[in-house]
mmCIF file of the N, C-alpha and C atoms, coordinates in Angstrom:
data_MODEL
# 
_entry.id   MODEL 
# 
loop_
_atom_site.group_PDB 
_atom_site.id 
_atom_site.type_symbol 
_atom_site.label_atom_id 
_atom_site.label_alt_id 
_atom_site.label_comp_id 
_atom_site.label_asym_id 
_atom_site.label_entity_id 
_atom_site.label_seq_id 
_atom_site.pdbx_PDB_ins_code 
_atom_site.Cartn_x 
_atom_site.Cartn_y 
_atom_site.Cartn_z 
_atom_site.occupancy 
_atom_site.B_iso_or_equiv 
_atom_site.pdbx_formal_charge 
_atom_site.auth_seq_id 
_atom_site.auth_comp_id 
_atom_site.auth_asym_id 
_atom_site.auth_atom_id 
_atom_site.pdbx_PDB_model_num 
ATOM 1   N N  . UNK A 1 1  ? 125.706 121.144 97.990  1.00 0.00 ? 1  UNK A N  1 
ATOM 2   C CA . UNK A 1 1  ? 125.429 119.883 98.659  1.00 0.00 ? 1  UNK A CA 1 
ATOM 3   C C  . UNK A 1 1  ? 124.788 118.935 97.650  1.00 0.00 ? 1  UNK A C  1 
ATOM 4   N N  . UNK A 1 2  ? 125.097 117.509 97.564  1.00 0.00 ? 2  UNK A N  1 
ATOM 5   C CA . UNK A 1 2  ? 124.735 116.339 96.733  1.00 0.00 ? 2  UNK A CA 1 
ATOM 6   C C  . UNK A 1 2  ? 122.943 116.506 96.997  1.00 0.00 ? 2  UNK A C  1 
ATOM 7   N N  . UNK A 1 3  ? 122.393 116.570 96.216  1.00 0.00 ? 3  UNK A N  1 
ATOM 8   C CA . UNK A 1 3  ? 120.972 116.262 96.009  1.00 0.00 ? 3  UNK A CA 1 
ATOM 9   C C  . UNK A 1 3  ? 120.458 115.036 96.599  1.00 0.00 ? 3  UNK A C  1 
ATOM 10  N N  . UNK A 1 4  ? 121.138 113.807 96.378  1.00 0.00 ? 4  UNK A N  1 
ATOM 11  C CA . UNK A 1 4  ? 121.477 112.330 97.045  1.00 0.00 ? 4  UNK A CA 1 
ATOM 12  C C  . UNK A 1 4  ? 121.313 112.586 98.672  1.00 0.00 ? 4  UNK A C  1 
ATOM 13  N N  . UNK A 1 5  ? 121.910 113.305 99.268  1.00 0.00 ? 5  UNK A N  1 
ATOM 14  C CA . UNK A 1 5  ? 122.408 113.480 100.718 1.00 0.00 ? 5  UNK A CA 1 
ATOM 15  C C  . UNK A 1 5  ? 121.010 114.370 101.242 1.00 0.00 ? 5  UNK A C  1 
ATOM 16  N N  . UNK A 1 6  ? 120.588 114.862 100.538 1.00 0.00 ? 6  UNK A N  1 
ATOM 17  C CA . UNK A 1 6  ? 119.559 115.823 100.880 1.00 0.00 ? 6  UNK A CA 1 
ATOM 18  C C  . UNK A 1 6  ? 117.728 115.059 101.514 1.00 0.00 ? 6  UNK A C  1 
ATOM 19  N N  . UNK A 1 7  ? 117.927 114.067 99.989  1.00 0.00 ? 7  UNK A N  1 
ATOM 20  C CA . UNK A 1 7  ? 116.836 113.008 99.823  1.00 0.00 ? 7  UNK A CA 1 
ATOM 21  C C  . UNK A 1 7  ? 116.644 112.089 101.006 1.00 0.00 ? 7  UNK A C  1 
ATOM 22  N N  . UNK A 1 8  ? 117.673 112.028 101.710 1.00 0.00 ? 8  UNK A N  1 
ATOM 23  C CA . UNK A 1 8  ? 118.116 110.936 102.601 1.00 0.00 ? 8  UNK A CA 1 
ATOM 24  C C  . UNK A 1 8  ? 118.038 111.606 103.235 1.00 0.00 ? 8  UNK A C  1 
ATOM 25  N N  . UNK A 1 9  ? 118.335 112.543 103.894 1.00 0.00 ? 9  UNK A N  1 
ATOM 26  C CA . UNK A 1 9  ? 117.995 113.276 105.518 1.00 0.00 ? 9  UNK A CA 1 
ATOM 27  C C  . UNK A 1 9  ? 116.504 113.499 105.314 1.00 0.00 ? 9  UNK A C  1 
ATOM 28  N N  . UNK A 1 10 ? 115.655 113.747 104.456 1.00 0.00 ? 10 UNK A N  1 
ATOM 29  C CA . UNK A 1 10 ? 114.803 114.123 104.624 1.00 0.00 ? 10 UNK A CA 1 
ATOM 30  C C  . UNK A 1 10 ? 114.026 112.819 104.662 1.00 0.00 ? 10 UNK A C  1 
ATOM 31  N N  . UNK A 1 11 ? 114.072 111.620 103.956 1.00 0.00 ? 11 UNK A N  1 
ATOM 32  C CA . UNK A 1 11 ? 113.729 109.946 104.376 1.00 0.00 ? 11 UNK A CA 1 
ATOM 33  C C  . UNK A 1 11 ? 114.305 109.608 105.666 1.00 0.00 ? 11 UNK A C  1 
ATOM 34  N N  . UNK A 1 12 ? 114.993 110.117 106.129 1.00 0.00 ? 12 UNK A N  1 
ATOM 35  C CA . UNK A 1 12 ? 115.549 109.673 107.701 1.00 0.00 ? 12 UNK A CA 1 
ATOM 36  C C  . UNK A 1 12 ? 114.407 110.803 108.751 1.00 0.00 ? 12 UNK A C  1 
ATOM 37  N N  . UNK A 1 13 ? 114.615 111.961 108.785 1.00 0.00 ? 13 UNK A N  1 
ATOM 38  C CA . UNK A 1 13 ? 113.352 112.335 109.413 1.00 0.00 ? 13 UNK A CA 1 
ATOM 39  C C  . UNK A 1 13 ? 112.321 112.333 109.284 1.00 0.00 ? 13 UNK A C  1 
ATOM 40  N N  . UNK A 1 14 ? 111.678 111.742 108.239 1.00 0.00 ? 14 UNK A N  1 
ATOM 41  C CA . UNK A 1 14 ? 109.982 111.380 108.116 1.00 0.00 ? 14 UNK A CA 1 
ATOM 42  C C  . UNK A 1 14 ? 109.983 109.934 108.678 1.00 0.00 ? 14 UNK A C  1 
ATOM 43  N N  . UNK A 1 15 ? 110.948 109.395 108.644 1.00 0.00 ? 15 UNK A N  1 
ATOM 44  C CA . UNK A 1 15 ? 111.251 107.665 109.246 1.00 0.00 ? 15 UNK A CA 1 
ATOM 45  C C  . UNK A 1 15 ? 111.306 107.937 111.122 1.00 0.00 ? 15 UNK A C  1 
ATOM 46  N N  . UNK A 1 16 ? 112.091 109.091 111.356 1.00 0.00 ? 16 UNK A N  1 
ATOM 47  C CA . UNK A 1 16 ? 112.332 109.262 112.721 1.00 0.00 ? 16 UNK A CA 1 
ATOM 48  C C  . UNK A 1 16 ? 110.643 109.672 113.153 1.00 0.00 ? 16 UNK A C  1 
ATOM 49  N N  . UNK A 1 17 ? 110.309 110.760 112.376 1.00 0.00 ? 17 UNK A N  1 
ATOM 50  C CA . UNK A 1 17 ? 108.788 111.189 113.057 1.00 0.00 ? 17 UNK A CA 1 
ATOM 51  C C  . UNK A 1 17 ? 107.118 110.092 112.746 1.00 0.00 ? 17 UNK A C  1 
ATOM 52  N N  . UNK A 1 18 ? 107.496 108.813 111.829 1.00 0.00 ? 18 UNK A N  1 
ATOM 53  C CA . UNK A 1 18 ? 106.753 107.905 112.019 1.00 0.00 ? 18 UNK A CA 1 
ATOM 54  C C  . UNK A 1 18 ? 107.456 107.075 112.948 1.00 0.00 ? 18 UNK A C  1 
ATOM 55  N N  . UNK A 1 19 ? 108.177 106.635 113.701 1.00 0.00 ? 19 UNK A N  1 
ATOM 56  C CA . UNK A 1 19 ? 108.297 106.093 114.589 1.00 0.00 ? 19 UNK A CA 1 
ATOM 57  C C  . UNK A 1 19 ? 107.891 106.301 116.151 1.00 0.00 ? 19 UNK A C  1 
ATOM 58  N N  . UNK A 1 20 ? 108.592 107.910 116.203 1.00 0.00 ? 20 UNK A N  1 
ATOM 59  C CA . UNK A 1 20 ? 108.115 108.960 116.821 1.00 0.00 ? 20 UNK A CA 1 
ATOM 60  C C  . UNK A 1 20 ? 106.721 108.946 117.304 1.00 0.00 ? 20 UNK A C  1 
ATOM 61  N N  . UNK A 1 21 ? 105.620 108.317 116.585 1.00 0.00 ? 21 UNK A N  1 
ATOM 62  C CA . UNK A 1 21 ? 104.330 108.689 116.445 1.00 0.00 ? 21 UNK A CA 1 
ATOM 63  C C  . UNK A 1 21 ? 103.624 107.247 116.497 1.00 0.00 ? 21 UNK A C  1 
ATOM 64  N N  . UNK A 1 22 ? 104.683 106.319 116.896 1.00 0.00 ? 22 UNK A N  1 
ATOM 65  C CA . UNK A 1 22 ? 104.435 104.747 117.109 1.00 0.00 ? 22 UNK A CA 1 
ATOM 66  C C  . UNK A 1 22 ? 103.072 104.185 115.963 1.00 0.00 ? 22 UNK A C  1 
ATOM 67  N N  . UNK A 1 23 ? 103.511 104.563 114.574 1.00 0.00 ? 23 UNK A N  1 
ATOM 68  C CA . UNK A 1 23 ? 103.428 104.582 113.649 1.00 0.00 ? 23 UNK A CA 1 
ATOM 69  C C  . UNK A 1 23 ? 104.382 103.384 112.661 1.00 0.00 ? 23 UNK A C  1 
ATOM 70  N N  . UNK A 1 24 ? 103.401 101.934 112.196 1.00 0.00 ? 24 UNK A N  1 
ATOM 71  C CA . UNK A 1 24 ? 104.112 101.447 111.139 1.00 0.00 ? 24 UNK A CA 1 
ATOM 72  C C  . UNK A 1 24 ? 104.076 101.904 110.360 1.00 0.00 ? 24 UNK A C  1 
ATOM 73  N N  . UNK A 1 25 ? 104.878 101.110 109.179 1.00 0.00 ? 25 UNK A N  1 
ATOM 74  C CA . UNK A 1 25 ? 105.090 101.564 107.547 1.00 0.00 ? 25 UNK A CA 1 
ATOM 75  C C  . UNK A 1 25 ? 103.814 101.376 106.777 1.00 0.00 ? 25 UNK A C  1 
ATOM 76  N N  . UNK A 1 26 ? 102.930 100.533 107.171 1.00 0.00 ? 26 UNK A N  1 
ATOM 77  C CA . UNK A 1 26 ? 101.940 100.113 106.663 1.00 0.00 ? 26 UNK A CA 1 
ATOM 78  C C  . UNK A 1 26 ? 100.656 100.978 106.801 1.00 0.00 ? 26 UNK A C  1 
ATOM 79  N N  . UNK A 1 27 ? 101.046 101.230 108.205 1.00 0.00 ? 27 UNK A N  1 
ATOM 80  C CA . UNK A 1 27 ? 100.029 102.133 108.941 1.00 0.00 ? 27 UNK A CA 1 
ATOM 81  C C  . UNK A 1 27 ? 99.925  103.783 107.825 1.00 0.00 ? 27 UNK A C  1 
ATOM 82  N N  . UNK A 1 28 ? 101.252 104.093 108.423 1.00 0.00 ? 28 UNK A N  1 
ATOM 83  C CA . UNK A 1 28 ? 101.354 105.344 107.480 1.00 0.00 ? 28 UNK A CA 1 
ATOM 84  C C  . UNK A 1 28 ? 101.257 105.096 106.248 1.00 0.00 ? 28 UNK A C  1 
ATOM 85  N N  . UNK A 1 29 ? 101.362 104.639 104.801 1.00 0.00 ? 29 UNK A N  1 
ATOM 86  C CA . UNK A 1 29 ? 100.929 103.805 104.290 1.00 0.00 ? 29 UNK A CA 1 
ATOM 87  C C  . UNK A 1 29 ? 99.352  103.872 103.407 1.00 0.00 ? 29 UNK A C  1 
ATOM 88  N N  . UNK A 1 30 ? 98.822  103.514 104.711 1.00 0.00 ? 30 UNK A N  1 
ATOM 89  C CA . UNK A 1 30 ? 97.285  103.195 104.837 1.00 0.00 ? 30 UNK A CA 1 
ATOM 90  C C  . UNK A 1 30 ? 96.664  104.816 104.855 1.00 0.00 ? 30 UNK A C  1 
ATOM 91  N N  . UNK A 1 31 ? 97.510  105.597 105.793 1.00 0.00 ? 31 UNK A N  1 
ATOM 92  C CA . UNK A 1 31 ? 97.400  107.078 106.254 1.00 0.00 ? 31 UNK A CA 1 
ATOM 93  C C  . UNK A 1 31 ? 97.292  108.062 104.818 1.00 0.00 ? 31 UNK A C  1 
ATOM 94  N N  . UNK A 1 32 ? 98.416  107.858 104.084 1.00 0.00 ? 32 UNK A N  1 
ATOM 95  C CA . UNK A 1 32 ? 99.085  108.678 102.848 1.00 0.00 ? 32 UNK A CA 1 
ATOM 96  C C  . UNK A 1 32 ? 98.295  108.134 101.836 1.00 0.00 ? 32 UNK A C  1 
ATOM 97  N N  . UNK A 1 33 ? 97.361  106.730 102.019 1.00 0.00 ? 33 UNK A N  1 
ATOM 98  C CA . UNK A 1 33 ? 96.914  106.511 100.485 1.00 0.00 ? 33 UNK A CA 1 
ATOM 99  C C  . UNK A 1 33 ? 97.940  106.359 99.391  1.00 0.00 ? 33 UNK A C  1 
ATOM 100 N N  . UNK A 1 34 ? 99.361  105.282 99.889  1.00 0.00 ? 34 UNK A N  1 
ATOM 101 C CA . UNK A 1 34 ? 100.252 104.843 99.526  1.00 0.00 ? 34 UNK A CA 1 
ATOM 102 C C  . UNK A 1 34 ? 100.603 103.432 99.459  1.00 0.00 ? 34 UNK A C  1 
ATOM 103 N N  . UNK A 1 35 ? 101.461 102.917 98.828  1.00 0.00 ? 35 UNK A N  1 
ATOM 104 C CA . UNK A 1 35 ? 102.003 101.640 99.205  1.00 0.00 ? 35 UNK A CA 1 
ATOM 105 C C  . UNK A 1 35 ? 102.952 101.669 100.582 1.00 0.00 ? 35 UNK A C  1 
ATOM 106 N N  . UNK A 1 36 ? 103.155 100.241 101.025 1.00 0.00 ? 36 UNK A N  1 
ATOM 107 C CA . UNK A 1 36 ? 104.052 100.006 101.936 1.00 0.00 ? 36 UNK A CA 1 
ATOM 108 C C  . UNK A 1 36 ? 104.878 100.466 100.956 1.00 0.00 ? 36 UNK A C  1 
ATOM 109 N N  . UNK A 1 37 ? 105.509 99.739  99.744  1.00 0.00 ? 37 UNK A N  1 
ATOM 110 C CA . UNK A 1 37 ? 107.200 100.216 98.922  1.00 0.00 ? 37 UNK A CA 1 
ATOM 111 C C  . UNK A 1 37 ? 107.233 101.697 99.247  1.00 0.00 ? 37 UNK A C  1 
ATOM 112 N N  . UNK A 1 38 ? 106.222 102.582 98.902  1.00 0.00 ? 38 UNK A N  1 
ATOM 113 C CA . UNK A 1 38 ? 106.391 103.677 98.642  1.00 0.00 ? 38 UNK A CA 1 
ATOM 114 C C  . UNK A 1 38 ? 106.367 104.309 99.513  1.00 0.00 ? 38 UNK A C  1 
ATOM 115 N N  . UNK A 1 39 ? 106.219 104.002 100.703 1.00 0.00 ? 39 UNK A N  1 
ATOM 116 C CA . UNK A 1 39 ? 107.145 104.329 102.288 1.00 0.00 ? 39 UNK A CA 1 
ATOM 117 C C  . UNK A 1 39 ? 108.262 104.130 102.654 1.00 0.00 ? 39 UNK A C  1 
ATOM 118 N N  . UNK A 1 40 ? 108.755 103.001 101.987 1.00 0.00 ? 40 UNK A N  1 
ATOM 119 C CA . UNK A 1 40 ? 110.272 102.286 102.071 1.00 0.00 ? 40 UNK A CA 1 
ATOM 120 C C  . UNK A 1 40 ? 111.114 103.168 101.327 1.00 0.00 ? 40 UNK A C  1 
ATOM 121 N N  . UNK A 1 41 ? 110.967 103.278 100.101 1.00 0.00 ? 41 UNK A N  1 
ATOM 122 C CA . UNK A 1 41 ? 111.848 104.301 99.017  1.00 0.00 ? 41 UNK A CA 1 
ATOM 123 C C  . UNK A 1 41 ? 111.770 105.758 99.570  1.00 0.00 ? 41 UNK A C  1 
ATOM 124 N N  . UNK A 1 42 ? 110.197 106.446 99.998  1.00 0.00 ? 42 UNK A N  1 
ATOM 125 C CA . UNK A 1 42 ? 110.855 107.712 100.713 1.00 0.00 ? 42 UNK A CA 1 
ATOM 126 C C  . UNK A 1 42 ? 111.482 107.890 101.979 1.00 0.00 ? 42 UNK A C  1 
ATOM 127 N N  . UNK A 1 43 ? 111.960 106.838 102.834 1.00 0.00 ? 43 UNK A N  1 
ATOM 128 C CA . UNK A 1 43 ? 112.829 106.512 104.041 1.00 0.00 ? 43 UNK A CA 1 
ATOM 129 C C  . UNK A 1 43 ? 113.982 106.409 103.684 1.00 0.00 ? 43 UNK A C  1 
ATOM 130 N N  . UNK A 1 44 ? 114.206 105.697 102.546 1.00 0.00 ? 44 UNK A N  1 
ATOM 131 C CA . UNK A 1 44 ? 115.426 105.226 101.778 1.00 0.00 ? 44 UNK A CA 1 
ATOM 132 C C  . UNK A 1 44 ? 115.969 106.659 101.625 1.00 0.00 ? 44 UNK A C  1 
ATOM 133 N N  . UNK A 1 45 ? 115.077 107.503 100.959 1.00 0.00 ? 45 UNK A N  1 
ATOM 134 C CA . UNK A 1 45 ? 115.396 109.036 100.224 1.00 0.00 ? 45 UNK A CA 1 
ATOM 135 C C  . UNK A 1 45 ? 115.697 108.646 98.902  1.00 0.00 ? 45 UNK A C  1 
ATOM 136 N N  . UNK A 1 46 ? 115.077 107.295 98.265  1.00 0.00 ? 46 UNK A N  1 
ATOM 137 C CA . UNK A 1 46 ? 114.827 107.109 96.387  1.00 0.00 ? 46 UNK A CA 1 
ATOM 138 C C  . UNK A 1 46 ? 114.338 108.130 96.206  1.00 0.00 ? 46 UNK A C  1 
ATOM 139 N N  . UNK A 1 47 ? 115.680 108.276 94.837  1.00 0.00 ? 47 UNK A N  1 
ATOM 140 C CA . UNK A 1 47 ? 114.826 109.608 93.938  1.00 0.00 ? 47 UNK A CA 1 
ATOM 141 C C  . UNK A 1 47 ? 114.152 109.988 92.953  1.00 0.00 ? 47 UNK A C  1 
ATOM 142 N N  . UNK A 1 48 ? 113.519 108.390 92.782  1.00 0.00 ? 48 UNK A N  1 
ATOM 143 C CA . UNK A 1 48 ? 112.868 108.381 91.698  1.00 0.00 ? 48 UNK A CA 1 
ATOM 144 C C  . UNK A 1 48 ? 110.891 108.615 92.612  1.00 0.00 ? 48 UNK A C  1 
ATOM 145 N N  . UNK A 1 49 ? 111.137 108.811 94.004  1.00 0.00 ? 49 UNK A N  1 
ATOM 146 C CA . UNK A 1 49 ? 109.473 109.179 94.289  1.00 0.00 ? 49 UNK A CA 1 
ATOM 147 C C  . UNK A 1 49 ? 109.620 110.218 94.330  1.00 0.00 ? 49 UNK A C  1 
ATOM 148 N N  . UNK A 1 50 ? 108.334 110.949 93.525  1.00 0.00 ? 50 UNK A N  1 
ATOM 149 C CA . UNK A 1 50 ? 107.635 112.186 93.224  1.00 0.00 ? 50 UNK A CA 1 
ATOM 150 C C  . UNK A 1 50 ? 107.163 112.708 94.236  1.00 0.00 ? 50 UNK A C  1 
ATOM 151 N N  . UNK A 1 51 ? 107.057 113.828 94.042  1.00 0.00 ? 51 UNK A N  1 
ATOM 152 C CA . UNK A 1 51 ? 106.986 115.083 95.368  1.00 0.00 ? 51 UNK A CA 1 
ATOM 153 C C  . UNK A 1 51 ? 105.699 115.242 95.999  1.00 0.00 ? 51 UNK A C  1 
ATOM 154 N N  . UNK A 1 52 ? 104.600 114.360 94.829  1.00 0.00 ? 52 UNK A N  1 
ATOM 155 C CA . UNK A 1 52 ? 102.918 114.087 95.405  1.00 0.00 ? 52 UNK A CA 1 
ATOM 156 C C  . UNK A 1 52 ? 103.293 113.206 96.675  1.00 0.00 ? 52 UNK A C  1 
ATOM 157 N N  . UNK A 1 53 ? 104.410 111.928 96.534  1.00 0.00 ? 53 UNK A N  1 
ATOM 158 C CA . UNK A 1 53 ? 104.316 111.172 97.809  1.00 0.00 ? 53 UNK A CA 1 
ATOM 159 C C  . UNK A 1 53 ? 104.538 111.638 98.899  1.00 0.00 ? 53 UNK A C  1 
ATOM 160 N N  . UNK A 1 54 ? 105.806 112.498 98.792  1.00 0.00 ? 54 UNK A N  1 
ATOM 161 C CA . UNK A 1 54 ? 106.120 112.665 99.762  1.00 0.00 ? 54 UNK A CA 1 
ATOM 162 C C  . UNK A 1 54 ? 105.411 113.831 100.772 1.00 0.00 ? 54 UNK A C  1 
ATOM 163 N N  . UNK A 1 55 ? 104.375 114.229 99.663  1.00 0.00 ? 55 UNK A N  1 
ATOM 164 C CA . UNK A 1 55 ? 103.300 115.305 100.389 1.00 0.00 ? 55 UNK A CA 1 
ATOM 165 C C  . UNK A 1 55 ? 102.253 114.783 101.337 1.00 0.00 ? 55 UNK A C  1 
ATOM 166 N N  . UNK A 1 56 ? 101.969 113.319 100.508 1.00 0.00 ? 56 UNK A N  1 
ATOM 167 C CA . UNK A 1 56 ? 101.009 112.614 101.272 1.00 0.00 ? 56 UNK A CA 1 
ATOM 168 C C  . UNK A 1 56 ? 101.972 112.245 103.180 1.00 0.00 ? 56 UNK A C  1 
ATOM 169 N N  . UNK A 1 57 ? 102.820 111.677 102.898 1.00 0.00 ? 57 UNK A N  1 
ATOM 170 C CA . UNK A 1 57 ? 103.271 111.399 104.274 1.00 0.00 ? 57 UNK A CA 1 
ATOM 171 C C  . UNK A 1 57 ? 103.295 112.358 104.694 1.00 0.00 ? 57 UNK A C  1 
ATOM 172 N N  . UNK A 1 58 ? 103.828 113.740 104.299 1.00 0.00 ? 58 UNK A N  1 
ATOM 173 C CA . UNK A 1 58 ? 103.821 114.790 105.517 1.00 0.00 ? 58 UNK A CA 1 
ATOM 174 C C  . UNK A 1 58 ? 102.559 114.679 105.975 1.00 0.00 ? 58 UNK A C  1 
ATOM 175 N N  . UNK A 1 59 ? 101.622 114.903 105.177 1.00 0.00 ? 59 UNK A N  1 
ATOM 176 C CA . UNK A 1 59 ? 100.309 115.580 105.584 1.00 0.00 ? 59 UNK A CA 1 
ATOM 177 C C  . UNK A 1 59 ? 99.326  114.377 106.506 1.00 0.00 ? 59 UNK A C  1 
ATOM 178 N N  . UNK A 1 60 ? 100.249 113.024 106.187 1.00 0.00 ? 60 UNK A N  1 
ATOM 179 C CA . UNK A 1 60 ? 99.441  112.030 107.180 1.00 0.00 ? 60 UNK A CA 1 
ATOM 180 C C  . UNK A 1 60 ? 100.401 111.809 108.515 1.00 0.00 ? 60 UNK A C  1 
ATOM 181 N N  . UNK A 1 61 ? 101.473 112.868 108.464 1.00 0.00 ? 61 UNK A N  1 
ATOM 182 C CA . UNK A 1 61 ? 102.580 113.130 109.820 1.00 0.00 ? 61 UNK A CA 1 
ATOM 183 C C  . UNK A 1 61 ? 101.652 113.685 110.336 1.00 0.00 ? 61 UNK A C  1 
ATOM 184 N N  . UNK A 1 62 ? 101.164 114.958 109.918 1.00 0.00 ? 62 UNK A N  1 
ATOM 185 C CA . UNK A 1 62 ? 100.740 116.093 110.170 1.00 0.00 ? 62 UNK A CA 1 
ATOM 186 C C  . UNK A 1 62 ? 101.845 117.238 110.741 1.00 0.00 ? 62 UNK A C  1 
ATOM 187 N N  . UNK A 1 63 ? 102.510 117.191 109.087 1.00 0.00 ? 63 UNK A N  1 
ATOM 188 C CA . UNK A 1 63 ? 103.943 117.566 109.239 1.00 0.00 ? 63 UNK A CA 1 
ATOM 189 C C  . UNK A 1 63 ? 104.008 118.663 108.033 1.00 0.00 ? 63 UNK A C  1 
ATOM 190 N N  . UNK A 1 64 ? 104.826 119.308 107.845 1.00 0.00 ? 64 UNK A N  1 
ATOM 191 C CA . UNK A 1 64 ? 105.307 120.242 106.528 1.00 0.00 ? 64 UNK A CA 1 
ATOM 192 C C  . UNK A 1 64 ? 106.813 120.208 106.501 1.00 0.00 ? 64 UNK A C  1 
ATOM 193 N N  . UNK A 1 65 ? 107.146 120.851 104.910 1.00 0.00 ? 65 UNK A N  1 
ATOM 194 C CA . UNK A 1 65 ? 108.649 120.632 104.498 1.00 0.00 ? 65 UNK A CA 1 
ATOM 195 C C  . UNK A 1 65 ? 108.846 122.472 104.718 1.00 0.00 ? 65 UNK A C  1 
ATOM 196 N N  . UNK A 1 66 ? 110.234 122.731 105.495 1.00 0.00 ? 66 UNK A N  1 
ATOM 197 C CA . UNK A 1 66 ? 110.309 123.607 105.750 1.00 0.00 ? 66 UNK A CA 1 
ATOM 198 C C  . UNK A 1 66 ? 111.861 123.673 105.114 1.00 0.00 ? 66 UNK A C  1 
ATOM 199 N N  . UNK A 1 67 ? 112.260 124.891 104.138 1.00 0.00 ? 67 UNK A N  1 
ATOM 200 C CA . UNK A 1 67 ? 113.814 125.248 103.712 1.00 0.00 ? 67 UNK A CA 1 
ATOM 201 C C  . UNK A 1 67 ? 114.546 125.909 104.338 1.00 0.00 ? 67 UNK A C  1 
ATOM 202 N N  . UNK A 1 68 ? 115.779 125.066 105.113 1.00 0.00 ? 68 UNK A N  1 
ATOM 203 C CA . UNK A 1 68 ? 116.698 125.647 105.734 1.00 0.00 ? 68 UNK A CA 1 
ATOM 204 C C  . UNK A 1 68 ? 117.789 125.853 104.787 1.00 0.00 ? 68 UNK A C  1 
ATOM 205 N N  . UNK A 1 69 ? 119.006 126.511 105.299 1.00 0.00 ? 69 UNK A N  1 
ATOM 206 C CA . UNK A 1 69 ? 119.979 126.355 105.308 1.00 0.00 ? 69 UNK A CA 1 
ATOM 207 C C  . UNK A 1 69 ? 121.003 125.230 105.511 1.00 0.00 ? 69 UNK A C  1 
ATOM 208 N N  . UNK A 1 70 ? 121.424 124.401 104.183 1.00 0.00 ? 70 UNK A N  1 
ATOM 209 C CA . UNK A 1 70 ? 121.977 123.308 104.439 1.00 0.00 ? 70 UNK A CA 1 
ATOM 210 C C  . UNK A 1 70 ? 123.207 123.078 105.351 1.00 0.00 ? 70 UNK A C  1 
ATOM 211 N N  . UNK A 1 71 ? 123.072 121.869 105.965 1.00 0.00 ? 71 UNK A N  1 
ATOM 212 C CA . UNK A 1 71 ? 124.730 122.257 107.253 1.00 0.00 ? 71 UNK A CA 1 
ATOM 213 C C  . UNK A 1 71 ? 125.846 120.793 106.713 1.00 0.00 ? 71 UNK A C  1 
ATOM 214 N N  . UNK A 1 72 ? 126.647 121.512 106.471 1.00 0.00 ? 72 UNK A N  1 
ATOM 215 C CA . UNK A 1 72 ? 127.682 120.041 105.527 1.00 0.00 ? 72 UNK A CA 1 
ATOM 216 C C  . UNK A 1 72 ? 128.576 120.587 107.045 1.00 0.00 ? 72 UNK A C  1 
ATOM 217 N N  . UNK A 1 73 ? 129.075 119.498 107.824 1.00 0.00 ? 73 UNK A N  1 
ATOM 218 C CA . UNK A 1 73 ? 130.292 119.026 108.704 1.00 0.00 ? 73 UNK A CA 1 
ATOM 219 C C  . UNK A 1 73 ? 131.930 119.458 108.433 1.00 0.00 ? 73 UNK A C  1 
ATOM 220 N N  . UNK A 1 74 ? 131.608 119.899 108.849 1.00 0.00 ? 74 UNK A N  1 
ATOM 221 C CA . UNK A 1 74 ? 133.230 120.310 108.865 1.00 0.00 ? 74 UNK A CA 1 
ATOM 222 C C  . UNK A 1 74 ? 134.600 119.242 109.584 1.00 0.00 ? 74 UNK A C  1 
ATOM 223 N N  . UNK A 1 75 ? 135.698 120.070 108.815 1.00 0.00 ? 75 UNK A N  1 
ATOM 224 C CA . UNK A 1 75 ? 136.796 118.908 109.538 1.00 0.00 ? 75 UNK A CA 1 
ATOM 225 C C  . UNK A 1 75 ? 136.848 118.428 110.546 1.00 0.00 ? 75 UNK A C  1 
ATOM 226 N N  . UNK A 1 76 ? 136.587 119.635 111.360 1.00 0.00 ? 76 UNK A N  1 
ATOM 227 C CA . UNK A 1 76 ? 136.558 119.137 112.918 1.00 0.00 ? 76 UNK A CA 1 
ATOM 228 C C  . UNK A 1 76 ? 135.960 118.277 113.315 1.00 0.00 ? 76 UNK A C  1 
ATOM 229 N N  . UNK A 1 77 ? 134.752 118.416 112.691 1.00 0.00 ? 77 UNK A N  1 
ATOM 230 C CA . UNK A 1 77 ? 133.520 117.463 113.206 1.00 0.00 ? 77 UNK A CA 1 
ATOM 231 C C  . UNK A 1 77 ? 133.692 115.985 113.078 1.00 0.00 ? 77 UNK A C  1 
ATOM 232 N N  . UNK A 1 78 ? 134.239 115.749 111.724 1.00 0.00 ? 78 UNK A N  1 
ATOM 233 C CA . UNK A 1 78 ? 134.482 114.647 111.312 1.00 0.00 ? 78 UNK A CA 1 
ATOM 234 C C  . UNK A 1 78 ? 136.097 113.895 111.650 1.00 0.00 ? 78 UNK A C  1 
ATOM 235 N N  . UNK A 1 79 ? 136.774 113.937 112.552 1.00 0.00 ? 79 UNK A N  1 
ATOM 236 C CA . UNK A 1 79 ? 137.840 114.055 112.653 1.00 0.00 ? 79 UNK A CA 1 
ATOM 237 C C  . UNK A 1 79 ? 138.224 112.860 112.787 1.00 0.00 ? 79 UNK A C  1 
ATOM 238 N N  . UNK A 1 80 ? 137.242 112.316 113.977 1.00 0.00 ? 80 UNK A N  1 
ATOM 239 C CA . UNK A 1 80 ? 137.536 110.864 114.246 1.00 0.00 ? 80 UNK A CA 1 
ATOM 240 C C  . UNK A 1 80 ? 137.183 110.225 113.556 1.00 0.00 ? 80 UNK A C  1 
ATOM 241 N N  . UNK A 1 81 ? 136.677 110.287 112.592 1.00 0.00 ? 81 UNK A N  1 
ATOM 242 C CA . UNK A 1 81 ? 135.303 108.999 111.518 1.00 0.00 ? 81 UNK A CA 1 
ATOM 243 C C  . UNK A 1 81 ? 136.374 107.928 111.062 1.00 0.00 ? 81 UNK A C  1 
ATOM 244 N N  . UNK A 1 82 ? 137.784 108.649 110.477 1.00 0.00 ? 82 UNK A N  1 
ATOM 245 C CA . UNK A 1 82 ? 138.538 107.976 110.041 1.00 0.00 ? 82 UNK A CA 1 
ATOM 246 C C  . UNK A 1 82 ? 139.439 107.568 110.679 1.00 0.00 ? 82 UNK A C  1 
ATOM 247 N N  . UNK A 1 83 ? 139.764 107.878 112.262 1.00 0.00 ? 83 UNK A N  1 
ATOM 248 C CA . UNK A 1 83 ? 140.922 106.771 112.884 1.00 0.00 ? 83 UNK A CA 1 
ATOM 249 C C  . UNK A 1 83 ? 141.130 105.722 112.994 1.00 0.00 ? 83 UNK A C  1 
# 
């Protein structure tokens, strides 16, 4: 699986669970002892932020990074995307 694709699901669910938590960017932010940017780029899933940031947001989620088993879509799944 693309490293790219990985960065980004994991900026899409720290984005879903500060919202989740009726939580701004600023707020969390303020929480992590971060910039607003540097909330934006790990939502984005930029891969140029370091793994200290993205520790701070978990830990101001009051969240942890847990390793699954990656799930890539299959044909089926994707069948219609392109009609």
């Amino acid at each position: 699986m693309d490293y790219s694709l990985i960065a980004q699901r994991l900026g899409q669910q720290l984005r879903q669970r500060r919202l989740n938590r009726g939580l701004t960017q600023v707020a969390l932010a303020s929480l992590a002892c971060l910039t607003r940017q540097k909330v934006i780029a790990i939502e984005k899933g930029d891969l140029s932020v370091g793994m200290m940031a993205y520790a701070r947001v978990l830990a101001a989620l009051d969240a942890e990074l847990t390793v699954v088993h990656a799930v890539i879509p299959t044909l089926d799944a994707i069948h219609g995307v392109f009609d």
